[in-house]
C-alpha positions as CSV (number, residue, x, y, z in Angstrom):
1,X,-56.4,4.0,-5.7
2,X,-53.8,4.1,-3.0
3,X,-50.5,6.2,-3.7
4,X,-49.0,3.1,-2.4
5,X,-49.9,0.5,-4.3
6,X,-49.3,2.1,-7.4
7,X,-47.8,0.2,-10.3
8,X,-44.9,2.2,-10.8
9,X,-44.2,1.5,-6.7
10,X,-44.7,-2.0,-7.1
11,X,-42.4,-2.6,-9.9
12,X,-40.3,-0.5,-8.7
13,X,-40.2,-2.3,-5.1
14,X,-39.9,-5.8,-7.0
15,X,-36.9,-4.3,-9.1
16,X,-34.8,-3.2,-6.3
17,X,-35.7,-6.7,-4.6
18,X,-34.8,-8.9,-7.7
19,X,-31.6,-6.4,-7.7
20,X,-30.9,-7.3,-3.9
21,X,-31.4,-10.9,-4.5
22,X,-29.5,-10.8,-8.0
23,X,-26.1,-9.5,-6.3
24,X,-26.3,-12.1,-3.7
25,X,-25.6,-14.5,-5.4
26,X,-22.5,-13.1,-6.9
27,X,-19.4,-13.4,-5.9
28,X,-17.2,-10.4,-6.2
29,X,-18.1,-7.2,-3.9
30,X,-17.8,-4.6,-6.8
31,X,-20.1,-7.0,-9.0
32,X,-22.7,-6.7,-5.8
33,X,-22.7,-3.2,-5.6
34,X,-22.4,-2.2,-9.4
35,X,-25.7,-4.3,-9.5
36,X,-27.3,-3.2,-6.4
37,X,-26.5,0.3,-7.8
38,X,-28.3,-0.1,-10.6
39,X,-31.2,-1.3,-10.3
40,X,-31.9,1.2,-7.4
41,X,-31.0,4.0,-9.6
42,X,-34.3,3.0,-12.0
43,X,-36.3,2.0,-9.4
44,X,-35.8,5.8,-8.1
45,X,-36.2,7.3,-11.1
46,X,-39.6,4.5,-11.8
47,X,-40.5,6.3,-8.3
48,X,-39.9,9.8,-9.1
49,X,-41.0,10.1,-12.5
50,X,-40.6,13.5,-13.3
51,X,-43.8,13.4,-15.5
52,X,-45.7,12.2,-12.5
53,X,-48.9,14.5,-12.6
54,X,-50.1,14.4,-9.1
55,X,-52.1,17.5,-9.1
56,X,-55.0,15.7,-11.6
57,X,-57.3,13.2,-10.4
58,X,-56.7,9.9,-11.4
59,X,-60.0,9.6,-13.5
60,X,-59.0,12.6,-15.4
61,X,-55.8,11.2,-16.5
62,X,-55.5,9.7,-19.8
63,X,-52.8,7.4,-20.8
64,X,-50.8,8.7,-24.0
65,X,-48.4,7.3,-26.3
66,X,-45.8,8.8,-24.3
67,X,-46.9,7.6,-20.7
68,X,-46.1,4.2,-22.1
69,X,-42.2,5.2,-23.4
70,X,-39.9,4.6,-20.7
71,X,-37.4,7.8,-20.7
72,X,-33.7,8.5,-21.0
73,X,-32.7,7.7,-17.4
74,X,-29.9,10.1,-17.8
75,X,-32.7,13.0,-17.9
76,X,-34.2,12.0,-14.4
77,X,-33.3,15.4,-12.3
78,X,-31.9,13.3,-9.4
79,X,-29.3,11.8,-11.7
80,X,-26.3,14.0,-11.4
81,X,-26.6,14.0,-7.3
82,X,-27.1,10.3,-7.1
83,X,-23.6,9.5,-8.9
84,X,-21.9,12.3,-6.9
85,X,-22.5,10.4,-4.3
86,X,-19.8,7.9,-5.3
87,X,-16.1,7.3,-4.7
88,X,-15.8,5.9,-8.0
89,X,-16.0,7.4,-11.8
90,X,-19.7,7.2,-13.3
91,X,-20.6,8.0,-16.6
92,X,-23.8,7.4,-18.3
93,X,-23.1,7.3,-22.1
94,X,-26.1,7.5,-24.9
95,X,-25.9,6.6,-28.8
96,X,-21.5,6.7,-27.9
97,X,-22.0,10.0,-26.4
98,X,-21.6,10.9,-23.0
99,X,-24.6,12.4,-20.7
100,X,-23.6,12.8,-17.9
101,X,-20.6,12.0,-15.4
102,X,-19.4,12.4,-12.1
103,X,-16.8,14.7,-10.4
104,X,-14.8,11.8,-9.9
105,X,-15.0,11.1,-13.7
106,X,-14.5,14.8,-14.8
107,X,-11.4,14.9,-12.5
108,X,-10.4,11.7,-14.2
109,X,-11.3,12.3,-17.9
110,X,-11.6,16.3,-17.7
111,X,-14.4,18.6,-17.1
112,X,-15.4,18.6,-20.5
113,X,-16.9,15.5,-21.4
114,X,-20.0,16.0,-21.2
115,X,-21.4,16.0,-24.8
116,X,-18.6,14.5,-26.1
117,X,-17.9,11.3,-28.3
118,X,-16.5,8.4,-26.0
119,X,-13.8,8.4,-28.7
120,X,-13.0,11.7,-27.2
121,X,-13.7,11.3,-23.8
122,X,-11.5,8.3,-23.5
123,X,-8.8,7.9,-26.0
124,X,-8.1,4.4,-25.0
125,X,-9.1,2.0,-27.7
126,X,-10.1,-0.8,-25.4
127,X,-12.9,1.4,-23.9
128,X,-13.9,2.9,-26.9
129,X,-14.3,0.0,-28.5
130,X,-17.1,-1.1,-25.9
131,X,-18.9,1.8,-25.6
132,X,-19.3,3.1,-29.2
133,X,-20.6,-0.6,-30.3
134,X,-24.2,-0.5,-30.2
135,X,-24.6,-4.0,-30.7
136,X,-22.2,-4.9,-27.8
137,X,-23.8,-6.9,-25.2
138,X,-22.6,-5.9,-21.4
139,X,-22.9,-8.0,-18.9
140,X,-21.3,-6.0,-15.8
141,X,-18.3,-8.2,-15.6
142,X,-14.9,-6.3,-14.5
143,X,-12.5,-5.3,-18.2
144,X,-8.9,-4.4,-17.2
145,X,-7.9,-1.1,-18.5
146,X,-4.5,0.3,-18.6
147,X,-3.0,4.3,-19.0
148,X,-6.5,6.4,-18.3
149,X,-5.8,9.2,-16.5
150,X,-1.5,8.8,-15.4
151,X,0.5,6.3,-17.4
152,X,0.6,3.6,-14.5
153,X,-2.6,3.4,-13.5
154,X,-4.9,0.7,-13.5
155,X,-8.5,0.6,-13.6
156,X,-11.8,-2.0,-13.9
157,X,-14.3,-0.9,-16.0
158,X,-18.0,-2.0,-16.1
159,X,-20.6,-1.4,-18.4
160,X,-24.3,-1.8,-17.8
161,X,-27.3,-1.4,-20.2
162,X,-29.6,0.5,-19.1
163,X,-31.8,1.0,-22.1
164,X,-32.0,1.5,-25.8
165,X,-28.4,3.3,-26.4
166,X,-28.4,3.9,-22.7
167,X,-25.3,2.4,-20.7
168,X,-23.5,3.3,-16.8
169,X,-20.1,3.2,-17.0
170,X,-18.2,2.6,-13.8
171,X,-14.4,2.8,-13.3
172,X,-12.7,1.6,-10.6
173,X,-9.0,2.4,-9.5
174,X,-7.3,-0.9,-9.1
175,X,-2.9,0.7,-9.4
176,X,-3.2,0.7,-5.3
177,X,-3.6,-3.5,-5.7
178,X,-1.0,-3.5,-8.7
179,X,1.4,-1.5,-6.7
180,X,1.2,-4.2,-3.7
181,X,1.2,-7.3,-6.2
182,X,4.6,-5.3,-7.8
183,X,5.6,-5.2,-4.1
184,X,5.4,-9.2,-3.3
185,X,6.6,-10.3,-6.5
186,X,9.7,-8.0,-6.4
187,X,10.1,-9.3,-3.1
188,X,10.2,-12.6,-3.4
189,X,12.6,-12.1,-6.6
190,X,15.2,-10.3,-4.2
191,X,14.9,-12.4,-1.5
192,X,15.7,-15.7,-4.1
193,X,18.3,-13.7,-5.3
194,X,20.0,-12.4,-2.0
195,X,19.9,-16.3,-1.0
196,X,20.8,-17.7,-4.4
197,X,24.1,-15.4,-4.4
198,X,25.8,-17.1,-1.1
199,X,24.8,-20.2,-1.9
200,X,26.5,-20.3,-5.8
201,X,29.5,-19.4,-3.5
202,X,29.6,-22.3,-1.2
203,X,28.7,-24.8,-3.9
204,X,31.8,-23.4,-6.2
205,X,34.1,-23.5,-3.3
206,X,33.1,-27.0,-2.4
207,X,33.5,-28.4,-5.8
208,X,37.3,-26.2,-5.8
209,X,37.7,-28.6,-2.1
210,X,36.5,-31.4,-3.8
211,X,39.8,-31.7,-5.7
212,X,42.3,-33.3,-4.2
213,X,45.4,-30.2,-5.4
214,X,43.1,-27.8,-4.0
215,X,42.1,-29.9,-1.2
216,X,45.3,-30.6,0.0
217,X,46.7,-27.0,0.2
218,X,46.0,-26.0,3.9
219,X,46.1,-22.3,2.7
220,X,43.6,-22.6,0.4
221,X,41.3,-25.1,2.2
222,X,41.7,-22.2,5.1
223,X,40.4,-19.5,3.1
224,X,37.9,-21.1,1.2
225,X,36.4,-22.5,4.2
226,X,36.1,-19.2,6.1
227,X,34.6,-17.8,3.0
228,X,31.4,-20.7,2.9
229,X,31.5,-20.0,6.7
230,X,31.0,-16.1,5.8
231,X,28.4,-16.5,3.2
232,X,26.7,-19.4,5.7
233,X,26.3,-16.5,8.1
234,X,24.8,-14.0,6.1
235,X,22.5,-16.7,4.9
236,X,21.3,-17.2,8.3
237,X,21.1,-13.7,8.8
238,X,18.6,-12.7,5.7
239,X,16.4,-15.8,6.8
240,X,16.2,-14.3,10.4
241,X,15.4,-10.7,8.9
242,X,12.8,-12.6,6.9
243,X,11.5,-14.6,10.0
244,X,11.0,-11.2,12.1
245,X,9.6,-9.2,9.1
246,X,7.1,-12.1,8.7
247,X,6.0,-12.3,12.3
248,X,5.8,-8.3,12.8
249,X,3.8,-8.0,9.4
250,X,1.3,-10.4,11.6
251,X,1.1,-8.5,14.3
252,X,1.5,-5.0,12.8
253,X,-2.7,-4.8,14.3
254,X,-2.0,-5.6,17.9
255,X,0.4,-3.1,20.0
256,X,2.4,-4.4,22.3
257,X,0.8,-4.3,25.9
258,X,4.0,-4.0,28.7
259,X,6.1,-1.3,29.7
260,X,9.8,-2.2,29.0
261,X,12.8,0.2,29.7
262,X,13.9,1.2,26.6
263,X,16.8,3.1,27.9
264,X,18.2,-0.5,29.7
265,X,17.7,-2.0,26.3
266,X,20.0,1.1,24.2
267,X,22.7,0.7,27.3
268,X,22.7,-3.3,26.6
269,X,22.8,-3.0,23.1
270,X,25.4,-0.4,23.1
271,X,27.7,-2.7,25.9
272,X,26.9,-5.4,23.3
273,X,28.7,-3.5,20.3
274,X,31.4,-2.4,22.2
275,X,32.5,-5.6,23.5
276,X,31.9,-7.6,20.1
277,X,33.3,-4.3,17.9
278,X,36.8,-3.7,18.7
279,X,37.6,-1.6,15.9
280,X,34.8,0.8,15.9
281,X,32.6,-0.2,19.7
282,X,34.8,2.2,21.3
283,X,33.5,5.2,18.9
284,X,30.4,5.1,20.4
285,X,29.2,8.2,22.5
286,X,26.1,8.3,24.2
287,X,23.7,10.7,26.0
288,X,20.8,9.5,28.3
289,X,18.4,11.5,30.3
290,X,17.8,10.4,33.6
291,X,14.7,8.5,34.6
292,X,12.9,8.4,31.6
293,X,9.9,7.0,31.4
294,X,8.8,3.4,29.7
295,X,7.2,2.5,26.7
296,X,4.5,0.2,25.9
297,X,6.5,-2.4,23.7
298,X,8.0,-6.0,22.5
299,X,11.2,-6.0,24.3
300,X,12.5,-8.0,22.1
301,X,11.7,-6.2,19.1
302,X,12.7,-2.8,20.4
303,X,16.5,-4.7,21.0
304,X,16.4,-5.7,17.2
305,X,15.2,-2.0,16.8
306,X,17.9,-0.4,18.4
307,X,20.5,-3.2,17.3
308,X,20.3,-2.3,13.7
309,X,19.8,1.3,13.7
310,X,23.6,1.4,15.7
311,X,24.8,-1.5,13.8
312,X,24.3,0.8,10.5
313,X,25.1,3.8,11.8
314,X,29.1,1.5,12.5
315,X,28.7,0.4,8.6
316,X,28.7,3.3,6.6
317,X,30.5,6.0,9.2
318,X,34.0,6.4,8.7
319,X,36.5,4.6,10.7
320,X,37.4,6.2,13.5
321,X,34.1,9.0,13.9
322,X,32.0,9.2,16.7
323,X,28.7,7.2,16.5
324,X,26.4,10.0,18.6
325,X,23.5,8.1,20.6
326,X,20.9,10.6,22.4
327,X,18.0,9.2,24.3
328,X,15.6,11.8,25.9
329,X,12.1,12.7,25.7
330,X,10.6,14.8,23.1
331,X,9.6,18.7,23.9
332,X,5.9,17.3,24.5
333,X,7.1,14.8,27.1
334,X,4.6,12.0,25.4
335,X,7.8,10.4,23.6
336,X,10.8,9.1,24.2
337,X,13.2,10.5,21.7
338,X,15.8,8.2,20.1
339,X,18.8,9.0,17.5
340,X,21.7,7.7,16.1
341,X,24.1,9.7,14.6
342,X,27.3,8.5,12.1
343,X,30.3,10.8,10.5
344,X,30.1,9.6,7.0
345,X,28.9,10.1,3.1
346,X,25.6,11.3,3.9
347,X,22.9,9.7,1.9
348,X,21.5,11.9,-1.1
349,X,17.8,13.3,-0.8
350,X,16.2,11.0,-3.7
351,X,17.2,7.9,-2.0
352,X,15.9,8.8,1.6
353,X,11.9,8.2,0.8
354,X,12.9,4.7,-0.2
355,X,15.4,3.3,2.7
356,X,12.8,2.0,4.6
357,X,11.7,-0.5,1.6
358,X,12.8,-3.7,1.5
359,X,16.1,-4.7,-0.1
360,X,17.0,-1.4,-1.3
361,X,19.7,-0.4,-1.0
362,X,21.7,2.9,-1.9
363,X,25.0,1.7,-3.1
364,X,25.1,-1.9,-3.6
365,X,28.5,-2.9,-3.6
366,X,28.8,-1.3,-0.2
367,X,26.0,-2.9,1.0
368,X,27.5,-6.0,0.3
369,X,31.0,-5.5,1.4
370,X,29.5,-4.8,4.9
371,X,27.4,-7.7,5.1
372,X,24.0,-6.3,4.8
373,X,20.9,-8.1,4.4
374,X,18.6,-5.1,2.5
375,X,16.0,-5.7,5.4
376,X,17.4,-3.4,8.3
377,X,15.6,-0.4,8.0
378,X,12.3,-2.0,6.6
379,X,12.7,-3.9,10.1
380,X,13.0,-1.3,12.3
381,X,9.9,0.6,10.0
382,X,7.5,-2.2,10.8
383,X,8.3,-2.4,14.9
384,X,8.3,1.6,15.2
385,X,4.7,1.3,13.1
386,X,3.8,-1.9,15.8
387,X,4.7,0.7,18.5
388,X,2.7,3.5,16.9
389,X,6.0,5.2,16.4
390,X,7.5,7.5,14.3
391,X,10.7,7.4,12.4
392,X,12.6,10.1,10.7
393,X,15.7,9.8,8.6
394,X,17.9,13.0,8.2
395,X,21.1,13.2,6.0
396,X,23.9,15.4,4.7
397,X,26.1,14.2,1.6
398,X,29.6,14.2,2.7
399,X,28.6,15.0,6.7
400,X,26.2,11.9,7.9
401,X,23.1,10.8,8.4
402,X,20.9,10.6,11.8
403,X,17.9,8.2,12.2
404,X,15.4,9.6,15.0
405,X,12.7,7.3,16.3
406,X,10.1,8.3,18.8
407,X,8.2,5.8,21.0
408,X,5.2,6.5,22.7
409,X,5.7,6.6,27.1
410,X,3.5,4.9,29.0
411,X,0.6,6.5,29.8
412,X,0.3,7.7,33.1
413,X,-3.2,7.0,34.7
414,X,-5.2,9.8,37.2
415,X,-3.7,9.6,40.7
């Protein structure tokens, strides 16, 4: 008969086709592929049966009680190497004891496990639970798993029988969508907050103007109104930050295609603070190379960009300290190099890998007292990422801080 058309080949073929058609029809992409997975791995090993004996004719070969047991998958010789092959942990576990497992798993669980109880492999109670039950029926479908390897981390695992006692674990590290879940809830809890704050204020102050004593005092009607006008203000302010954080998020993907003069749009900015900054404008002292070249950018965004970087830099320096601008190119030429320097309390180390995240903030008082939104430096993060920049924060407790960017020139074409 045809090496072809063998059974083995042709169950194996409608296997991995059933398999094919099987993950189809589900839904989720890790359901498809823990399937697909699967029922390729015993198709192969249907294929490849070690016990194959190719050497004796066919009419010489007589079927035994054992040609008729399907074996331990997790004996097939091509096992170890096919689960290598994943990004994922893989296990195969056999009567609760594990067989065999992937460097992704030993790297995970420890190099040891292999041999081991699951009950030692694991120590988590959920998992153990499901793989030491013999009687427990699997049907591939994603259980949430919390602590296995670092505290934090979160993982989906699957199980899949495979035969009698036999079952594939596959574990999945899921902490990176936790993380950004933890991200968008926090945020939208600060932002409520950071508008909820200002707006208590104005209500309270217009129920105090409601009554006529208070309403009637021109002092207090004064002060009270500049304060709702204050708080109004910084309301607007966070819902613009929020606006621009929104629309740069959208367009993080797509680069900004025209050259712009960044060094006309520091000089404008910096004419801008001076002009509305009486007190501290004039402590501004900048340094600009000559003919620098443009970069490929939002104009708009690189004013915003440059705007809050100098508007922070006047915040938390002390009154009366120079607020060093320098604008040059970097030592490779490909970047424009540009950094803002205050005179002030310096920021300490722990906090600096977190200023770019939204609504934190070092001291929060401060923050407050200066009219701060919590979104400046995540702002300027996002449009020096749109720009394919980079962005360097350097600080000094009790000397200062300097924020660098660099921004990519314009490329210059063959002449």
């Amino acid at each position: 008969m045809n090496s072809w058309l063998s059974p083995r080949i042709i169950v194996a073929f409608a296997l991995a086709l059933v398999g094919a058609i099987f993950a189809d029809q589900m839904t989720g992409s890790a359901e498809r592929i823990l399937v697909i997975f699967v029922s390729m791995l015993i198709a192969l090993f249907i294929v490849a049966d070690p016990h194959d004996r190719e050497d004796v004719p066919e009419e010489t070969v007589k079927p035994t009680a054992s040609d008729t047991e399907v074996p331990a998958i997790s004996s097939h010789p091509q096992l170890q190497a096919f689960i290598d092959s994943s990004a994922d942990a893989i296990l195969m576990v056999e009567n609760a004891r594990v067989t065999a497992a992937n460097q992704v798993a030993l790297r995970l669980l420890g190099t040891n496990i292999v041999g081991q109880n699951v009950r030692m492999a694991f120590r988590h109670a959920g998992a153990i639970e499901r793989l030491s039950d013999p009687d427990a029926q699997h049907s591939g479908h994603p259980i949430r798993l919390t602590g296995i390897g670092q505290k934090n981390q979160l993982w989906d695992m699957r199980i899949q029988t495979m035969g009698p006692s036999q079952k594939i674990v596959h574990l999945a590290d899921r902490s990176g969508t936790q993380a950004a879940e933890k991200m968008r809830v926090d945020f939208v809890a600060n932002a409520s907050h950071e508008l909820l704050t200002p707006l208590a204020a104005i209500k309270g102050f217009i129920e105090t103007l409601d009554d006529p004593a208070a309403g009637d005092d021109a002092a207090t009607r004064g002060r009270f109104l500049g304060i709702m006008a204050t708080e109004t203000d910084r309301m607007q302010a966070l819902v613009r930050d929020l606006m621009s954080l929104s629309r740069i998020e959208a367009e993080k993907y797509d680069p900004p295609q025209t050259p712009v003069d960044f060094s006309d749009i520091v000089m404008e900015t910096v004419d801008q603070l001076r002009n509305s900054q009486k007190d501290r404008g004039t402590d501004i002292v900048i340094d600009v190379t000559a003919d620098l070249p443009s970069v490929m950018g939002d104009a708009g965004q690189l004013r915003q960009l440059a705007s809050n970087i100098l508007n922070n830099a006047l915040k938390y320096g002390r009154a009366g300290t120079p607020v060093t601008v320098l604008l040059g190119r970097s030592r490779s030429g490909a970047m424009i190099n540009f950094s803002v320097t205050d005179v002030g309390d310096g920021i300490a180390p722990e906090h600096l890998p977190r200023l770019t995240e939204r609504f934190y903030r070092v001291d929060s008082g401060r923050s407050r007292l200066v009219g701060g939104t919590g979104l400046g430096l995540s702002l300027v993060k996002h449009i020096i990422d749109r720009h394919r920049g980079h962005l360097e924060i350097r600080s000094t407790i009790g000397k200062g801080t300097t924020v660098a960017v660099l921004l990519p020139v314009v490329p210059t074409g063959p002449s």
